[in-house]
C-alpha positions, 0 to 999 in steps of 0.5 A: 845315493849309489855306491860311487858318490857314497865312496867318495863322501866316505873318503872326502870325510875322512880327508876333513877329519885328517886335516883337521887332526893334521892341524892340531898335530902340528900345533902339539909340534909347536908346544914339543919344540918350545918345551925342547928350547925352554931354559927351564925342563918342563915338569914331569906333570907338563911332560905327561899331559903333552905326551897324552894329547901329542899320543892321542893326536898320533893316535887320531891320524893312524885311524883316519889314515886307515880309514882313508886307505880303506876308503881308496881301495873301496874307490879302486874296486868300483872304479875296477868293476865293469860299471858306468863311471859318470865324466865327472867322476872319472880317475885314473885307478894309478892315481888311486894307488899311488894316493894309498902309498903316500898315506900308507907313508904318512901313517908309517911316519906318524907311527915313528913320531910316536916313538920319538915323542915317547923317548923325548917325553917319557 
C-alpha cells in the first residue's frame, strides 16, 4: 500500500470513528434535554453518570477530530510534494484546508459543550 491510499484509510478511519461518537453524542444530547424538561431534578447519582459518559464522549470526539486534522495535513503534504497523483485521487489542497478549519471549528465547539455540560451537571 503507498503513502496516499494508506493517507487516506487513516482519514476514512478516523471519519467512521467520529461518526459513530457523533451518534452517541447526540443521544447523550437527547437524555441532557430530558433531564433539563424533567418535572422531578435528577439525582445527584443520575447527574454524575450522565456527566461521565456525556464528558468522555466530548472526550472521544476531540481525540478523533485531532487525529482527522493530523490525517489532513498528512494528505495536503503528499498531495504538496511533487509526486504522482493518480485521476482518482486527485483533490484540490484548498478543499483540504478548508475541511481542517471546519474540524478545528467542530472541535473548538465540542470543547465549549464540555463547559456547558460541567455548569449544568456538576
Amino acid at each position: 500500500m503507498d503513502q496516499l491510499e494508506l493517507a487516506w484509510e487513516t482519514y476514512e478511519f478516523h471519519s467512521i470513528e467520529l461518526a459513530k461518537y457523533e451518534e452517541l453524542h447526540l443521544s447523550n444530547m437527547k437524555k441532557l434535554k430530558i433531564f433539563k424538561n424533567k418535572k422531578v431534578p435528577p439525582t445527584e447519582a443520575q447527574k454524575a453518570r450522565l456527566s461521565k459518559v456525556m464528558l468522555r464522549c466530548c472526550d472521544n470526539l476531540i481525540v478523533h477530530y485531532k487525529k482527522q486534522i493530523d490525517s489532513i495535513k498528512e494528505l495536503i503534504g503528499i498531495y504538496s510534494s511533487e509526486g504522482e497523483i493518480p485521476e482518482s485521487r486527485e483533490t484540490d489542497i484548498q478543499f483540504l484546508n478548508e475541511l481542517i478549519i471546519i474540524t478545528a471549528t467542530l472541535m473548538e465547539e465540542m470543547n465549549l459543550y464540555k463547559s456547558e455540560i460541567n455548569e449544568f451537571l456538576n
